[in-house]
Structure formats: C-alpha cells, structure tokens
Backbone of each chain as ProteinMPNN parsed JSONL, in Angstrom:
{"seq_chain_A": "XXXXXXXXXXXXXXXXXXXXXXXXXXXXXXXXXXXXXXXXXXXXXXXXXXXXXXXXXXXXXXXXXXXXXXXXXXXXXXXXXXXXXXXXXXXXXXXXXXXXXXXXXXXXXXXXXXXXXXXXXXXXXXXXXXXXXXXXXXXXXXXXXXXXXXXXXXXXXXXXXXXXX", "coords_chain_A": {"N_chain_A": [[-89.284, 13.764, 26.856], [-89.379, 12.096, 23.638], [-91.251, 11.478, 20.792], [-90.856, 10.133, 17.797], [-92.071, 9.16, 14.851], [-92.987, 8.153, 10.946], [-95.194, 9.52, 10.55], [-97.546, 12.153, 10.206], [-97.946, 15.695, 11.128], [-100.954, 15.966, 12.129], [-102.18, 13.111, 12.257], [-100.403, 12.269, 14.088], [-101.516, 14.594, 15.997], [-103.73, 13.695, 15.989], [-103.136, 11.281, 17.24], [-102.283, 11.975, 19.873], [-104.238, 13.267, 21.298], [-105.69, 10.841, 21.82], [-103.893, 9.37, 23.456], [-102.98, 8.945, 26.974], [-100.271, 11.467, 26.836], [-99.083, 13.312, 28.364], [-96.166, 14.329, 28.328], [-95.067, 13.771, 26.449], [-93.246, 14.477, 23.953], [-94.318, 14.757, 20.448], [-92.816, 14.199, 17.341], [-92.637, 14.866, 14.112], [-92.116, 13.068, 11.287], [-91.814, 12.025, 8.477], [-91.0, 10.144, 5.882], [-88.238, 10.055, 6.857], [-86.321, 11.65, 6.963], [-84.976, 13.401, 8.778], [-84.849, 13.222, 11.326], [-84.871, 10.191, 11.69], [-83.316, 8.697, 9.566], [-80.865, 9.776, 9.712], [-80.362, 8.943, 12.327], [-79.685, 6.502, 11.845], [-82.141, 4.729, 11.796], [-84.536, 4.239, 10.247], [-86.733, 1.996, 8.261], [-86.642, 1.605, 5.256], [-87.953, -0.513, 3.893], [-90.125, -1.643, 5.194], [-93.714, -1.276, 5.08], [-93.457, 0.837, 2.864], [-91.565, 2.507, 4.191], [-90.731, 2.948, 7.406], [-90.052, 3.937, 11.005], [-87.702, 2.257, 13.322], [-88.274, 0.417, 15.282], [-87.178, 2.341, 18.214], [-85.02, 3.522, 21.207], [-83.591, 6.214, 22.567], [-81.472, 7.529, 24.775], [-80.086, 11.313, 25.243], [-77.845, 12.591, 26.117], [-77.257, 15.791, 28.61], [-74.771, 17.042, 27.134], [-75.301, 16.462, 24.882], [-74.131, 13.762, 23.706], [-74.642, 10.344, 23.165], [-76.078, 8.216, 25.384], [-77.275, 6.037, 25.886], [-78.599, 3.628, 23.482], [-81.045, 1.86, 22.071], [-81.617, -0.581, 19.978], [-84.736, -2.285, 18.362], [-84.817, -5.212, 17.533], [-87.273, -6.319, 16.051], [-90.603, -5.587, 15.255], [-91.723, -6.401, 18.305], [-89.856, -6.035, 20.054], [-88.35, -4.385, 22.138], [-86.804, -2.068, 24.35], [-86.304, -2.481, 28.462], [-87.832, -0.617, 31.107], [-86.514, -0.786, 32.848], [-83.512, -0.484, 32.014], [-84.126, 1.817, 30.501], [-83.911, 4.044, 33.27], [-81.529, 3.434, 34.318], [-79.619, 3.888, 32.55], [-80.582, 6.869, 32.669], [-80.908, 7.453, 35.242], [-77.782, 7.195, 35.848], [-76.576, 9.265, 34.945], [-76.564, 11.143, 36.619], [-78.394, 13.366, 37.074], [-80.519, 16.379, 38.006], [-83.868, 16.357, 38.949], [-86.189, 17.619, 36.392], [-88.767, 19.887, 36.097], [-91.233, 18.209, 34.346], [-91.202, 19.073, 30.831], [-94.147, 20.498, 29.101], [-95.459, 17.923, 26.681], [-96.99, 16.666, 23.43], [-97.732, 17.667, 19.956], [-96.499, 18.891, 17.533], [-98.052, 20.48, 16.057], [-100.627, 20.852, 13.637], [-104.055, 20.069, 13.119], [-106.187, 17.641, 14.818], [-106.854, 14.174, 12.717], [-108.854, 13.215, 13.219], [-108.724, 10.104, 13.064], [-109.18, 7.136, 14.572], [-107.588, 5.219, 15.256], [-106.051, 1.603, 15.188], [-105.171, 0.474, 17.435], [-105.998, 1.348, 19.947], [-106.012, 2.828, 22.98], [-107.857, 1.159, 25.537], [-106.992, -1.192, 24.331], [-104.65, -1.549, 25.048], [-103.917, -2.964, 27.711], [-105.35, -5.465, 27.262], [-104.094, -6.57, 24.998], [-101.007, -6.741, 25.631], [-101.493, -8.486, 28.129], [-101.996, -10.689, 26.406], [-99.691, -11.119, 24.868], [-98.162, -11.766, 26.602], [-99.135, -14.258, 27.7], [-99.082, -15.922, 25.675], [-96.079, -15.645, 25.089], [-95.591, -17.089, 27.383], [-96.259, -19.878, 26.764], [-95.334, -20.346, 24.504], [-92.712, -20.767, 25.072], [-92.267, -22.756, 26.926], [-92.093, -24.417, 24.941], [-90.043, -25.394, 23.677], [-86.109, -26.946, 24.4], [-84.623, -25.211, 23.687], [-81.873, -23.286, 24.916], [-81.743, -20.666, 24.199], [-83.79, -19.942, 23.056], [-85.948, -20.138, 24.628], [-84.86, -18.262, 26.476], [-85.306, -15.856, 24.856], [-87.907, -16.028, 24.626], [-88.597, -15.265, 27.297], [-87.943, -12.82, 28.076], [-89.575, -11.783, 26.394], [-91.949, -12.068, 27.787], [-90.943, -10.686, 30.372], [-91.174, -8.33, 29.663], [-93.779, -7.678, 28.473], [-95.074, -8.175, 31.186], [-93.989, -5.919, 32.34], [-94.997, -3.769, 31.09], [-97.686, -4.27, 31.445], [-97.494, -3.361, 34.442], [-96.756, -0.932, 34.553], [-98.369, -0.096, 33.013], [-101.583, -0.288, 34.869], [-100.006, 1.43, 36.968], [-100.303, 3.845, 35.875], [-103.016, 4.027, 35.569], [-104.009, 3.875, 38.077], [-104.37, 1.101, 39.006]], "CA_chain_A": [[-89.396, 12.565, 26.038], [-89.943, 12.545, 22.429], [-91.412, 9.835, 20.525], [-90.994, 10.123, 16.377], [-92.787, 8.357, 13.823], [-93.222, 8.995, 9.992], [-97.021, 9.851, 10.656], [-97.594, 13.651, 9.544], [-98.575, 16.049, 11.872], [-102.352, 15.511, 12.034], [-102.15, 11.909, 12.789], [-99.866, 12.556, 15.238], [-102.242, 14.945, 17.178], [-104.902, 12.498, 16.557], [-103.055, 10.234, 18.342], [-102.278, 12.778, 21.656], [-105.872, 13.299, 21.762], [-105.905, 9.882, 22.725], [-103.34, 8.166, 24.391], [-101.892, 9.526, 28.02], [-98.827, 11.094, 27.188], [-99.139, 14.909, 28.451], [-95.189, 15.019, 28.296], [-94.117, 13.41, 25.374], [-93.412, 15.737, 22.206], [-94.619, 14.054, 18.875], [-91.817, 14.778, 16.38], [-93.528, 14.309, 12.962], [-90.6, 12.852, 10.082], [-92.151, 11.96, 7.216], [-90.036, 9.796, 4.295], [-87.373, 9.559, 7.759], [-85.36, 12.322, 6.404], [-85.236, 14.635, 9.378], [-84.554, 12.066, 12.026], [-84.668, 8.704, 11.785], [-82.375, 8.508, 8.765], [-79.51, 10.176, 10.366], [-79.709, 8.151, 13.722], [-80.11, 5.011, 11.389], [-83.411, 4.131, 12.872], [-85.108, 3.973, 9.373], [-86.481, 0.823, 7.58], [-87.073, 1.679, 3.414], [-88.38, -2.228, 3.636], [-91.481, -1.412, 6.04], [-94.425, -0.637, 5.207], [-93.169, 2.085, 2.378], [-90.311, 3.303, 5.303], [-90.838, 3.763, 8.817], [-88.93, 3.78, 11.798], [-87.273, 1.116, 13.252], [-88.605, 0.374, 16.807], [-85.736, 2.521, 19.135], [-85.013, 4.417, 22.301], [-81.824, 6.43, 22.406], [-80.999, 8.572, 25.902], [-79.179, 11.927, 24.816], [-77.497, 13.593, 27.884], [-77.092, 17.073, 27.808], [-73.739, 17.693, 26.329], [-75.337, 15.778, 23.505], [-73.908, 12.16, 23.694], [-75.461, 9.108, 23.513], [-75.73, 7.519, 26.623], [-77.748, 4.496, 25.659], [-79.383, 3.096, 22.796], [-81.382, 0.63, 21.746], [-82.738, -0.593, 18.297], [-85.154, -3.018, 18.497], [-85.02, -6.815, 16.247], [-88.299, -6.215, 15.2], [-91.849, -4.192, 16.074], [-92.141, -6.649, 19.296], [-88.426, -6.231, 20.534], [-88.342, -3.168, 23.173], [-85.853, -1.96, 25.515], [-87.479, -1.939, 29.494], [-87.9, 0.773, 31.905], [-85.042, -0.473, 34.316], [-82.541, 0.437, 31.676], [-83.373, 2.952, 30.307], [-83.892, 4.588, 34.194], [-80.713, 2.811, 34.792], [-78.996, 5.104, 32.11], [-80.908, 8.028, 33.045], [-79.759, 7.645, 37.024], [-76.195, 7.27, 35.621], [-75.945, 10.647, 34.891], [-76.83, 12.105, 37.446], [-78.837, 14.921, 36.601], [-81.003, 16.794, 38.66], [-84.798, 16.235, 38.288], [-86.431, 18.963, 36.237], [-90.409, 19.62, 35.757], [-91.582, 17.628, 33.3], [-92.015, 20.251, 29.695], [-95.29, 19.85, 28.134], [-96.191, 17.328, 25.511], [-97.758, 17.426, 22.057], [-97.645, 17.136, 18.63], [-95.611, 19.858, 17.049], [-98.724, 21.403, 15.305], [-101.767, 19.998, 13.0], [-105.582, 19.315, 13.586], [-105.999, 15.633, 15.082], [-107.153, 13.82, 12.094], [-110.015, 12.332, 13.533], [-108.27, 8.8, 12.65], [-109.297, 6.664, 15.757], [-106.569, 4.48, 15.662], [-106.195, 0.507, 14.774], [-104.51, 0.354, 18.358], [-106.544, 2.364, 21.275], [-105.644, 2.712, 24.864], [-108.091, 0.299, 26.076], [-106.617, -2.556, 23.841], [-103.309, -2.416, 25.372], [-103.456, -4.23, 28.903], [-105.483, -7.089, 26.664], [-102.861, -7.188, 24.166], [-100.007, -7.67, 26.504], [-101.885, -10.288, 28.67], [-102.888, -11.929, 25.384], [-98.628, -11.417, 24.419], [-97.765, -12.446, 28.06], [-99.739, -15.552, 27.871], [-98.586, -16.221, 24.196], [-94.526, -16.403, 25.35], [-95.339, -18.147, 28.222], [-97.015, -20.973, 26.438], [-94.705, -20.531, 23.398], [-91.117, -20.706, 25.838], [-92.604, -23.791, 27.097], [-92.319, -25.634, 24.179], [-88.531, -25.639, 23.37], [-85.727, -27.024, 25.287], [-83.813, -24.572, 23.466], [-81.641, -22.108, 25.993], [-81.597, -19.144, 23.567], [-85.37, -19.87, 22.473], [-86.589, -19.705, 26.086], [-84.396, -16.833, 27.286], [-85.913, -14.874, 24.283], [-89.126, -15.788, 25.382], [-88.395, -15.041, 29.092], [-87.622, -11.331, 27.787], [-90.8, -11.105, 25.638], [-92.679, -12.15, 28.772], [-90.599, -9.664, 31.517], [-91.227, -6.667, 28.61], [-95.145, -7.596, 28.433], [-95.043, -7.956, 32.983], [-93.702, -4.32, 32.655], [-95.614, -2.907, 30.23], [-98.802, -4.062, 32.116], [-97.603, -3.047, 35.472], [-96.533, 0.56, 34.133], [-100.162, 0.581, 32.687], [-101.714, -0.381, 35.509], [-99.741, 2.197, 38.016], [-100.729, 4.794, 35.117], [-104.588, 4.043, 35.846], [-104.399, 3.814, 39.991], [-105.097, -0.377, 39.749]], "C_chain_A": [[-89.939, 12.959, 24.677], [-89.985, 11.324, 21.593], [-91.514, 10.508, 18.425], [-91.31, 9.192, 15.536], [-92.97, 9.209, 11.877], [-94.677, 9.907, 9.835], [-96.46, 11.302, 10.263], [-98.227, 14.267, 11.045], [-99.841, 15.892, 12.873], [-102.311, 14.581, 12.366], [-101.425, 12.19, 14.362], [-100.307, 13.526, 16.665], [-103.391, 14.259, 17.07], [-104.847, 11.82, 17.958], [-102.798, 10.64, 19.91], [-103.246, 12.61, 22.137], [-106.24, 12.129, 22.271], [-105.509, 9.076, 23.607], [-102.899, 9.703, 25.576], [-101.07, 9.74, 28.04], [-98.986, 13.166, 27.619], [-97.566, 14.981, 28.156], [-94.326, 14.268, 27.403], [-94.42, 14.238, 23.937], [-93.403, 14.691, 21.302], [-93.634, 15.25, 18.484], [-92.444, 13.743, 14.925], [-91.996, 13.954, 11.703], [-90.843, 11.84, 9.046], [-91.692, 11.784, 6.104], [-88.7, 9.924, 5.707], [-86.146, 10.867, 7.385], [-84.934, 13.081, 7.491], [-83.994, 13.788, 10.451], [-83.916, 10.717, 11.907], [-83.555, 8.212, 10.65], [-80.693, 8.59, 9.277], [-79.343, 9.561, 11.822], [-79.82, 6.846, 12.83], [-81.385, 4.295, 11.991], [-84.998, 4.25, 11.128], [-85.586, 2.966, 8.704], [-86.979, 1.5, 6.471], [-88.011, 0.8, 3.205], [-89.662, -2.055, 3.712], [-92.259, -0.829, 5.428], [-94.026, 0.69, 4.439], [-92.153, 2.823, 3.327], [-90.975, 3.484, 6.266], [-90.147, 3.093, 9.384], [-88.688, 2.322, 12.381], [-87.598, 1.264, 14.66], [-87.278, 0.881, 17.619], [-85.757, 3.289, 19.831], [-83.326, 4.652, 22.243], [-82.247, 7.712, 23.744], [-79.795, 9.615, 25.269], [-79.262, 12.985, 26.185], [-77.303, 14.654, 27.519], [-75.97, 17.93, 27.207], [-74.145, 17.178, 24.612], [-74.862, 14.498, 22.891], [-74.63, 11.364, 23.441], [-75.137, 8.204, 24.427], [-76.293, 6.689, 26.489], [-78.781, 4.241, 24.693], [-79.755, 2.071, 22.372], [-82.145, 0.409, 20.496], [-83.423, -1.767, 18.258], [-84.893, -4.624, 16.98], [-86.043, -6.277, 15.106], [-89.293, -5.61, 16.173], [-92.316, -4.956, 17.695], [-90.924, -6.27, 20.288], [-88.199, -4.579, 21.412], [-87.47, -3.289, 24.11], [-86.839, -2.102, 26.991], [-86.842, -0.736, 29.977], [-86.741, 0.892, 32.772], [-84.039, -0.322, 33.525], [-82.897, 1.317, 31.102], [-83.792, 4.551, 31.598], [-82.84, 4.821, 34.789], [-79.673, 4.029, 33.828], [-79.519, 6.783, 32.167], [-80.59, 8.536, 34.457], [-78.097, 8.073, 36.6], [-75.812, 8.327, 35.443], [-75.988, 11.893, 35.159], [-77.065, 13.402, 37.884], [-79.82, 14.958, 38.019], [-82.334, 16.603, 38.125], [-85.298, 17.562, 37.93], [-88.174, 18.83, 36.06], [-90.17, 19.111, 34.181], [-92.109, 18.609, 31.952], [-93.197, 19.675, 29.327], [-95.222, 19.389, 26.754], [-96.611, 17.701, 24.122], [-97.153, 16.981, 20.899], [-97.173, 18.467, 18.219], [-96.713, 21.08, 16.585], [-100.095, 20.148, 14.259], [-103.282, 19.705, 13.799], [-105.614, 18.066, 13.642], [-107.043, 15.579, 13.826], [-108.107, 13.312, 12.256], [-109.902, 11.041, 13.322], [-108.519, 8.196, 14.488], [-107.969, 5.693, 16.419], [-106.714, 2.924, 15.1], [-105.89, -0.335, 16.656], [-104.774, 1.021, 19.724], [-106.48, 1.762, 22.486], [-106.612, 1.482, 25.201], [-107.804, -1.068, 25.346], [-105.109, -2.581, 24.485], [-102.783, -3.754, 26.739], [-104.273, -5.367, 28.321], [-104.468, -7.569, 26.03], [-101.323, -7.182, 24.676], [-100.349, -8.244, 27.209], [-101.768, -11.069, 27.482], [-101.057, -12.179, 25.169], [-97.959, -12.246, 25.742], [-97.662, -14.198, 27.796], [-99.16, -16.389, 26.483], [-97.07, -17.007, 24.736], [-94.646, -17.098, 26.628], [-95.396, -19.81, 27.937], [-95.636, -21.617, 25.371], [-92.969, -21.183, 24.289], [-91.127, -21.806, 26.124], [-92.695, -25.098, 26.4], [-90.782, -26.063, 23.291], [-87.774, -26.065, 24.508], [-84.756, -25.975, 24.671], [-83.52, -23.348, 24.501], [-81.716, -20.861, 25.439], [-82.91, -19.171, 23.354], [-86.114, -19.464, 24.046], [-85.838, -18.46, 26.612], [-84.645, -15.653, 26.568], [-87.342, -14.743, 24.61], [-89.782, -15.351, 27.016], [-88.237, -13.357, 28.558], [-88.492, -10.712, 27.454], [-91.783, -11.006, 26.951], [-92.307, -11.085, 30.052], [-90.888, -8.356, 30.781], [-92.805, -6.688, 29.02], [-95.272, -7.473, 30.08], [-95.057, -6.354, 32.983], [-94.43, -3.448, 31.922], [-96.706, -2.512, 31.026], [-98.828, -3.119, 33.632], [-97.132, -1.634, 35.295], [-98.7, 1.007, 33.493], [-101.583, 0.786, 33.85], [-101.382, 0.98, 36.88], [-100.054, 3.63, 37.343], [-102.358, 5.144, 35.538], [-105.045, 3.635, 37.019], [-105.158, 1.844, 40.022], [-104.745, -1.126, 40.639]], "O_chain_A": [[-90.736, 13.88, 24.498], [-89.163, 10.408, 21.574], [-92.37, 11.322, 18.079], [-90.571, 8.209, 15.586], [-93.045, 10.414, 11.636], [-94.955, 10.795, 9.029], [-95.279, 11.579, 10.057], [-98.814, 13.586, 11.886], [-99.769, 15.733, 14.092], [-102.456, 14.808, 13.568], [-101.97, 12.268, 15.464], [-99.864, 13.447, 17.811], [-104.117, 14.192, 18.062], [-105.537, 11.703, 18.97], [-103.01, 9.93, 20.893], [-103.434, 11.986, 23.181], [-107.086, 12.15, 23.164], [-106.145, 8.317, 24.339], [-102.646, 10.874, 25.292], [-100.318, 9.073, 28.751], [-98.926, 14.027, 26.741], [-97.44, 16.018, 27.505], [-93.11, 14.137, 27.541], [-95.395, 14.474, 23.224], [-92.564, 13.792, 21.351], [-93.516, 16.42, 18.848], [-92.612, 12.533, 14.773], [-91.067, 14.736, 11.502], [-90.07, 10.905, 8.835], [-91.71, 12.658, 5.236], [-87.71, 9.786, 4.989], [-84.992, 10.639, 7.748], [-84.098, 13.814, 6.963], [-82.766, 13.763, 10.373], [-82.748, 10.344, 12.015], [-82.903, 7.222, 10.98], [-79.747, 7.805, 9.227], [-78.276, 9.681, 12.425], [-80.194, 5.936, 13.57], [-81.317, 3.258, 12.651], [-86.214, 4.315, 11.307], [-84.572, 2.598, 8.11], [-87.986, 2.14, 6.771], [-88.93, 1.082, 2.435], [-90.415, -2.195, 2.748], [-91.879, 0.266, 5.014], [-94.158, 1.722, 5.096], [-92.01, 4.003, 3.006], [-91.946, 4.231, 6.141], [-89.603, 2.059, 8.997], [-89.345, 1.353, 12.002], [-87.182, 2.268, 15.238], [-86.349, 0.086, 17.756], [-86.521, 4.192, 19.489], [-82.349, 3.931, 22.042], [-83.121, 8.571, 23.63], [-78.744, 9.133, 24.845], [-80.059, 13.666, 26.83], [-77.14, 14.877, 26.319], [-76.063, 19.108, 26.862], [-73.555, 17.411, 23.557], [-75.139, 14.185, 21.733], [-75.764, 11.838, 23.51], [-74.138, 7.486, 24.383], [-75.794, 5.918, 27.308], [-79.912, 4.615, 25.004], [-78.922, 1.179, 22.208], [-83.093, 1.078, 20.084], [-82.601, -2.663, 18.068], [-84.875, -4.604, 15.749], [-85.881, -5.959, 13.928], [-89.119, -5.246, 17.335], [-93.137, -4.328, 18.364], [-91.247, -6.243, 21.475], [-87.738, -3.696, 20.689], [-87.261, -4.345, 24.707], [-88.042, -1.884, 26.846], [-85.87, -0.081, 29.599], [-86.158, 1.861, 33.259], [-83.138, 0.129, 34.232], [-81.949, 2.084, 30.937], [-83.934, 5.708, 31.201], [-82.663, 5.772, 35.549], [-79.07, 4.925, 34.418], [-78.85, 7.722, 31.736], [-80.157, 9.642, 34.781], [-77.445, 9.041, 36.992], [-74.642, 8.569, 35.737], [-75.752, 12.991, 34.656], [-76.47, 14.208, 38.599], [-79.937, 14.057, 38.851], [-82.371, 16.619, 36.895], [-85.106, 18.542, 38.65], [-88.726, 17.74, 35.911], [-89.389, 19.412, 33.278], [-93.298, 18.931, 31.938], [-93.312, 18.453, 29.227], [-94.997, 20.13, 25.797], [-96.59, 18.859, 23.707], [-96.27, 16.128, 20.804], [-97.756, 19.316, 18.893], [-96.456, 22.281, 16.667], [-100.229, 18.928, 14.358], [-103.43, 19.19, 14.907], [-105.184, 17.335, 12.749], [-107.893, 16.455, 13.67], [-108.485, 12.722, 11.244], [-111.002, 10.488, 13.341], [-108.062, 8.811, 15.451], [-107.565, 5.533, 17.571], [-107.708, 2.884, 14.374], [-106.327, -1.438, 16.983], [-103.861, 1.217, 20.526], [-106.764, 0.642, 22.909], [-105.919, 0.47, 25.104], [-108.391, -2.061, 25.776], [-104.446, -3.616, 24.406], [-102.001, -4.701, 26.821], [-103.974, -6.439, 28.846], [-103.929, -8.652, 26.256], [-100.487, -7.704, 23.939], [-99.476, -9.093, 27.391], [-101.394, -12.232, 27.633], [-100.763, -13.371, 25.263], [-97.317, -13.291, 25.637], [-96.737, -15.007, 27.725], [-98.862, -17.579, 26.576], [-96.824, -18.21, 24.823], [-93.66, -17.76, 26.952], [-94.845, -20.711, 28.568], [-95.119, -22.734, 25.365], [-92.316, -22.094, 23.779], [-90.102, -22.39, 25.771], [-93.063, -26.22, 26.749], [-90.65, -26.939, 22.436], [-88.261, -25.829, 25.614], [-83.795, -25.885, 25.436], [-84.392, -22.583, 24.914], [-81.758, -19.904, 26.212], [-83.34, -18.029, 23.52], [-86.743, -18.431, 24.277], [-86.518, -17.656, 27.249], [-84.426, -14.552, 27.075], [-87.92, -13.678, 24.829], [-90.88, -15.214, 27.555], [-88.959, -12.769, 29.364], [-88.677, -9.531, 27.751], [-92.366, -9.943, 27.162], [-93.247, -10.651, 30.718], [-90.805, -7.31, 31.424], [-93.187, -5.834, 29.821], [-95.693, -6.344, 30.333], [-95.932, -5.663, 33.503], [-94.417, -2.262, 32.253], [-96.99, -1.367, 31.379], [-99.761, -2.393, 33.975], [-97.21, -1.099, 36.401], [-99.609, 1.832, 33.58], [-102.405, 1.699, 33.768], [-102.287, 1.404, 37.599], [-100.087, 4.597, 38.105], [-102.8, 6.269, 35.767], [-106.157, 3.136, 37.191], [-106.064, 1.422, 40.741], [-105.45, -2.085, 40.954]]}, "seq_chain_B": "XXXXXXXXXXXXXXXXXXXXXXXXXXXXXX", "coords_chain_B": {"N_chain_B": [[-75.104, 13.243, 17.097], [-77.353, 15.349, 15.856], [-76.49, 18.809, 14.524], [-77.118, 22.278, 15.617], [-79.924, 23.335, 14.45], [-82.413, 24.176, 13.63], [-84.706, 22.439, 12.858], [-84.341, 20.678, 14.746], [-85.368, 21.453, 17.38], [-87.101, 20.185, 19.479], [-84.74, 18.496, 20.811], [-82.523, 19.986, 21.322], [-83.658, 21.561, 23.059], [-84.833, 20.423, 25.042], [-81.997, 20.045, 26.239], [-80.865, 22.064, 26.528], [-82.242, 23.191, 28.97], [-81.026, 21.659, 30.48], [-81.67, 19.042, 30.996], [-81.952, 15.48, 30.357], [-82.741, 14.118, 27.07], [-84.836, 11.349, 26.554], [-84.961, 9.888, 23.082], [-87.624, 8.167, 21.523], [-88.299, 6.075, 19.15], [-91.687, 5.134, 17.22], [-93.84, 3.225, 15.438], [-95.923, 4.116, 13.66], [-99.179, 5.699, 13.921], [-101.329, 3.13, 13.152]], "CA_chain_B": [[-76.037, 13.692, 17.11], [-77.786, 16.301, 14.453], [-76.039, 19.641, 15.436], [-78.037, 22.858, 15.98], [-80.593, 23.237, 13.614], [-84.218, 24.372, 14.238], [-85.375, 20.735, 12.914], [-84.054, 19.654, 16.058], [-85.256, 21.988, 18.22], [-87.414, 19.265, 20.531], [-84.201, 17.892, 21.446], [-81.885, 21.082, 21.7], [-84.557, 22.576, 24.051], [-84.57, 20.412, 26.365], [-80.615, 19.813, 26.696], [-80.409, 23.843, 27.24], [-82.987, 23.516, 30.135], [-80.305, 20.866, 31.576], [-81.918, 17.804, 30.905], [-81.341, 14.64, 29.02], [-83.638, 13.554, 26.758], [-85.171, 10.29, 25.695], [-85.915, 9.822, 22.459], [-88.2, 7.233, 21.12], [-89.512, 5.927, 17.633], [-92.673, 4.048, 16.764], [-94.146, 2.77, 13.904], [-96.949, 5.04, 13.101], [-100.671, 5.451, 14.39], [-102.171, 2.604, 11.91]], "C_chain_B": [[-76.26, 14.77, 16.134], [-76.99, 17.678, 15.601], [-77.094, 20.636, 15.604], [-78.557, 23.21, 14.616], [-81.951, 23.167, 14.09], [-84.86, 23.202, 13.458], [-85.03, 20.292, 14.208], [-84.364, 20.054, 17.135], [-86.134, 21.515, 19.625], [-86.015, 18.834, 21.576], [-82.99, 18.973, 22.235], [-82.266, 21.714, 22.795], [-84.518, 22.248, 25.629], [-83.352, 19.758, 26.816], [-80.462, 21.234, 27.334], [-80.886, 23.607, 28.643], [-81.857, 22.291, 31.218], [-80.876, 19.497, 31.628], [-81.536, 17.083, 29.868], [-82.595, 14.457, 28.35], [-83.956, 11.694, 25.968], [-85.848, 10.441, 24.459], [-86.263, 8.575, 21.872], [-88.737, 6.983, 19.917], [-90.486, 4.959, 17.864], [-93.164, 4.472, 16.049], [-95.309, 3.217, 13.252], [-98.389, 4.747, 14.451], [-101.336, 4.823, 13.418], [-103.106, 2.601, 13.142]], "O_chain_B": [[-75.251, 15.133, 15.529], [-76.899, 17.672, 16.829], [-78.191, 20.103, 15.769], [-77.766, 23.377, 13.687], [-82.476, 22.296, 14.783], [-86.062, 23.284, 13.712], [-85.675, 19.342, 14.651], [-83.941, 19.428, 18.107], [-86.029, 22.153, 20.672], [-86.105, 18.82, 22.803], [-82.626, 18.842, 23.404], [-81.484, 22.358, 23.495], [-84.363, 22.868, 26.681], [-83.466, 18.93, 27.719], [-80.01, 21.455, 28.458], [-80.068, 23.781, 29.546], [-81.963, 22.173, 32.438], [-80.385, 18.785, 32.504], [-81.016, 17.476, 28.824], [-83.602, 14.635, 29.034], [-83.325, 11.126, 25.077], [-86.976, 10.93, 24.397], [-85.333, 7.799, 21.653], [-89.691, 7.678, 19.567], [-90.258, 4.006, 18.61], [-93.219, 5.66, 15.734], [-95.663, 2.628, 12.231], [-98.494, 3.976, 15.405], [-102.0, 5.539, 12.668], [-104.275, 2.23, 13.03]]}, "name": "protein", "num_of_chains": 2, "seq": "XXXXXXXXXXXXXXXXXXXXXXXXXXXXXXXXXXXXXXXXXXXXXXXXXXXXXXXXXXXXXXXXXXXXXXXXXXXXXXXXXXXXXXXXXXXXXXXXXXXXXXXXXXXXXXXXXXXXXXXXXXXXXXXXXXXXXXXXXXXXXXXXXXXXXXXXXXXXXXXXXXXXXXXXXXXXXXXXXXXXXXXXXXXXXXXXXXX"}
C-alpha cells in the first residue's frame, strides 16, 4: 500500500511515527508533479495544490483495476470494494513489505489530526449524517447520506478491530 | 500508468514481487 500526499518527506515521517501503518510506504510529491499530476489526482484549487482524495488498485501487469476519486475530502471509497477488486484478481497472498516514509527526520509536527481523534470524529460524522439524512425526503439526499454514514460504520469498525475492541 | 522510472519505484517494486498494489492519496498531515 502506498499512500501519497504533497507533504515533504519530514512531515511525512512525522506522521509514521504516529499513526499505525507499519506497511504503508509514504510517497512524498510535492507541487503533484511526480504522481498525482499524471494520474489526475491533483487539485491546483486546494489549499495551494494537493491531492485529490483517491484510491487506485494497480495489478501487476500494471493496469488499473479500480479507481476511485473522491467528490470531496469526506467522499471515500470502502474496504468491500476495494477487497472486492483486490479478490478479483486473484493473486496469491504475499508478506506484507515494510512501511515508511521514503527518507527524512519526522518533523516533530504533531499533527492537527492524531490517532486518538479519529473514532470521535467518525462517531461525531456518523451521528452528523444520521441526523442530517433525516431531514430530507429527498431520495438522492438520503442515499448520499446513507453512504457517508456506512463509510463512517466502517471506518470505526476497522479502527476498532485495529485496537482489539 | 507512469512506466519504469526510479520515481516510481514504490510501485514497480512491489508489482515485480507479484503483487498488486493499492495506491492511495491524502491531503497532507495539517
């Protein structure tokens, strides 16, 4: 797994140092030029440029077997597809490579966003589209909020089976 | 996809070893 952001190195092993990901490689891309430009996964707009919330499965002839680009920074693919395109192609499981940030001293930047704020802030988003879905009779307004609410369910219960609760 | 090119070599690496990979963006560490 490899998760890219414009962050710089340094930030980017900040942020190992703190969240649980032993087997996801930080890919540092900085101004989007590297990456994110060439899969289109760039915004210019944002925040001076950064990426555009997205998960893309690349099988190993090099295809794209499923991608997703999010609406906006709440809009996430879940876990049952993209497991669902990772079954499909029926690979063999391999050990998991090790993790990391490409290179850089963690910045000592703590974060705005630390591990123990996330199972509040998807209850707090949970509870939000439940309340919010509830208040339209609209069928597209509620079945977007039915999505925000099955994304935040999964998030928690992946966080949760992460920390033995 | 980017072709071979040691910028890419996260994703090259682990297609050789026979796997697929996911990759993911997000929006910085603010």
């Amino acid at each position: 797994m490899i998760a890219v952001s414009t962050d710089d190195e340094a930030r980017q092993a900040g942020m190992f140092a703190r969240w649980p990901t032993p087997h996801v490689r930080y890919v540092a891309d900085p101004g989007g030029d590297t990456y994110l430009g060439s899969l289109g996964l760039f915004d210019p707009e944002e925040r001076g440029g950064i990426a555009r919330p997205a998960l893309i499965v690349v099988a190993p002839d090099g295809s794209v077997a499923y991608r997703y680009v999010g609406r906006d920074f709440a809009d996430r693919t879940t876990d049952a597809e993209m497991f669902g395109a990772l079954e499909a192609l029926g690979l063999d499981a391999i050990e998991p490579p090790a993790g990391g940030p490409a290179g850089g001293e963690a910045d000592g930047h703590r974060g705005a966003f630390r591990p123990e704020h996330l199972p509040v802030y998807f209850r707090g988003n949970r509870m939000a589209a439940v309340a919010i879905g509830g208040r339209s009779e609209d069928r597209g307004f509620r079945a977007i909020a039915r999505e925000h609410r099955l994304m935040c369910e999964a998030t928690i219960a992946a966080w949760d089976r992460l920390n033995g609760a | 996809m980017p072709n071979d090119d040691a910028l890419y070599e996260p994703i090259l690496g682990l297609r050789r070893g026979g796997g697929a990979v996911v990759l993911l963006t997000y929006r910085g560490d603010w």
